[in-house]
N, C-alpha and C positions, 0 to 999 in steps of 0.2 A: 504494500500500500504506500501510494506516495505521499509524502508532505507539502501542501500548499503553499507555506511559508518557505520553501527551502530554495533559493537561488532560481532554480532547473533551468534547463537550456535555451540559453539566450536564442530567438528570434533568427539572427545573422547565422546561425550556424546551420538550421535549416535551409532557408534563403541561398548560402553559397554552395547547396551540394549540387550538384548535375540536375539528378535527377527532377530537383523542381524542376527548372527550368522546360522537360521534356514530357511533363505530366499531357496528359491531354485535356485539350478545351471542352467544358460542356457548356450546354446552349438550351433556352428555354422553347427554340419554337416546336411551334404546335402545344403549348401549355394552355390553358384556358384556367385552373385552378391549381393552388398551391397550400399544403397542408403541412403545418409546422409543427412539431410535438415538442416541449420542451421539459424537460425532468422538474428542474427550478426557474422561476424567473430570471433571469438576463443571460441564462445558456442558448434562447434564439438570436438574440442578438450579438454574440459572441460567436457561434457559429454560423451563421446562415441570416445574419441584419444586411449583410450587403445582395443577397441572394434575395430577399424579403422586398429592400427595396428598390429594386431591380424588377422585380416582377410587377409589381405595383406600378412604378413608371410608365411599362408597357401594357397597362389595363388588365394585368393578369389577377383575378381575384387567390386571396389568401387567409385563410383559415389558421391562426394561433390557438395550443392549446396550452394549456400548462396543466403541467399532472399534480406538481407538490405545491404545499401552500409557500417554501421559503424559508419556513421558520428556523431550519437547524443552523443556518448562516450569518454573520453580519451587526449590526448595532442598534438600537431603536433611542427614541426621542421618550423620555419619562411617559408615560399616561398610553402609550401607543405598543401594541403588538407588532410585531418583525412580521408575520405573517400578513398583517393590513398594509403595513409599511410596503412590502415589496410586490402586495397585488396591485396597487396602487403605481409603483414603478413599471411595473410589467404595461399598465394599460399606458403611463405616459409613451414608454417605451413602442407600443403600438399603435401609439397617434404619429409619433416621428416617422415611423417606418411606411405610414400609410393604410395601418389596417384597422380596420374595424368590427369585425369578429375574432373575437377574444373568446376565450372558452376556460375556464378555471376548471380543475376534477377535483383537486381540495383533498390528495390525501397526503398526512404530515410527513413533512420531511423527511429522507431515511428511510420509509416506509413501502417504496414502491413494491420490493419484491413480498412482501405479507398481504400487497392489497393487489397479487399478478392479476387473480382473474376478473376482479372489478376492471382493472386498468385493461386488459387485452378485451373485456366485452366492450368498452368507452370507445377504445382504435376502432377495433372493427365496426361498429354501428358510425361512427364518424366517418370511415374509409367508405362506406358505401350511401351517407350522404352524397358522396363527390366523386364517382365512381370511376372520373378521367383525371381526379386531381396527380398528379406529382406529390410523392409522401418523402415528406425529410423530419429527419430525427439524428438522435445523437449517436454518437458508435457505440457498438456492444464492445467495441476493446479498450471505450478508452481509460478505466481503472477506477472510476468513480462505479459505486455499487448502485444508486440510484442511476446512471448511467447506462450503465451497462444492461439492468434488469428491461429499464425501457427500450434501449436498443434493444434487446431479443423477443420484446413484446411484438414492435411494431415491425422487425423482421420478420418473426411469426406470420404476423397477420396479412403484411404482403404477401407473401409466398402463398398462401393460403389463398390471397384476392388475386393475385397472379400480379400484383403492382409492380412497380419499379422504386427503389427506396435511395435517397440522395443521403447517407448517415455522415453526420460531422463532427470530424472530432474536437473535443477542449484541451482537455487533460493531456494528451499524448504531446503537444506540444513541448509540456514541461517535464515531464516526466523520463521519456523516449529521448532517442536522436536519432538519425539519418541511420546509423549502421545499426540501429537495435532490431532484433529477431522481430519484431509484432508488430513492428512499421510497415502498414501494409500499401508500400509503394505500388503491385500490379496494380490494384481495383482504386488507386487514387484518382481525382481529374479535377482539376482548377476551373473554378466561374470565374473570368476575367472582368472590374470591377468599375464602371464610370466614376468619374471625382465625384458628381452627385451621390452616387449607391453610397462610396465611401465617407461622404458626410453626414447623409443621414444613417448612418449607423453610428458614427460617430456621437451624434447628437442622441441618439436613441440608449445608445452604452450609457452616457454621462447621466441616462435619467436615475442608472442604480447607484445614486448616494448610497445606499444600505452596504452594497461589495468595496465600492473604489476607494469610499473615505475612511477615517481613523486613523491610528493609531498603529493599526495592523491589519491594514484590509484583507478582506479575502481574496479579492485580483487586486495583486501589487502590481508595479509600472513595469516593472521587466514580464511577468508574465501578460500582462494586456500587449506586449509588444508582437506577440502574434497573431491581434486580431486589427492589426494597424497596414495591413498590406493593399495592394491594388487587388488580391483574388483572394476566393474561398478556396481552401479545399475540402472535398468530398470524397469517403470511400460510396463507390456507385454497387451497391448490392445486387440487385436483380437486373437484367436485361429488361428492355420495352421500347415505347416510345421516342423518349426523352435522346434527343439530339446528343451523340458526344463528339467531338473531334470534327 
């Protein structure tokens, strides 16, 4: 299990290996709908805010869900719950981004893998609300156990819908580097990113006061520094649709 506070691998070291460089492009055409699953609040916009508002730009409607309330992370104001605190961020964070369907599932932090089968019946009845949506979630590798649980729900339920899954990673940036075994470079591929996308995710991050500020935040400045690029990257899960290269 990794340490949040602990240094991890600076940004630049990713950045100068080859392989970014040679990832392949993905591309939204033919998307009409976009479906965002997020473990906590501001892991959409940390992984997938500039994909978010990128697709919004181009009329592409988008469906935010968030699964946990937030609570096991961050700082709160006297008289105020962490949990209110960061639903509250989440919906700023999806006025910047463009969206307007917000979806809260509200179970406590930590808790996804105790509450699987609530959360995999929530995907699937969502997933086929929108049944040409584009599904993006978080990786089931990236080492966070809330993370991880949710990536293998929403893997799940693709496979099962025959969908195509965009999973993003957080964690692996700090934790991992370029030569680590479970860096999973094949099934990687970069969304390349307008200054617009990249500001309004920018702006959208900034709305979690609750993560970036204190004393000891939970995203310190070297680890935010890998969500400060011109692209996302994506492990691309399923074949379909969804335009790559």
């Amino acid at each position: 299990m990794f340490d949040s506070a602990d240094p991890g691998t600076a940004a630049r070291e990713w950045d100068e290996d080859p392989r970014w460089q040679l990832l392949p492009p993905l591309r939204l055409d033919g998307i009409d709908h976009v479906i965002v699953f997020a473990a906590h609040p501001d892991d959409e916009t940390l992984g997938a805010g500039g994909l978010l508002a990128s697709a919004r730009s181009a009329g592409i409607a988008v469906t935010f869900v968030v699964v946990t309330d937030g609570s096991g992370a961050g700082v709160v104001t006297p008289g105020e719950t962490l949990a209110a605190v960061r639903t509250a961020e989440a919906e700023a964070a999806a006025r910047d981004l463009g969206i307007d369907d917000v979806r809260f599932l509200g179970v406590t932090d930590g808790a996804i893998r105790e509450n699987r089968d609530l959360v995999a019946l929530a995907t699937g009845g969502i997933l086929r609300e929108f049944p040409g949506a584009l599904v993006v979630a978080p990786w089931q590798g990236d080492g966070h156990r809330d993370h991880r649980v949710l990536g293998e729900i929403t893997l799940e339920v693709c496979r099962r819908e025959q969908r195509q899954l965009w999973a993003y990673p957080i964690w692996l940036w700090h934790w991992a580097n370029p030569e680590h075994a479970d860096t999973p470079w094949p099934t990687m591929a970069t969304l390349p990113l307008t200054g617009d996308d990249e500001a309004a995710k920018a702006r959208a991050l900034g709305e979690y006061g609750s993560q970036v500020h204190g004393s000891a935040p939970v995203l310190h400045e070297r680890f935010l520094g890998h969500f400060q690029r011109p692209e996302e990257v994506f492990v691309v899960e399923n074949e379909g649709r969804v335009a790559v290269g």
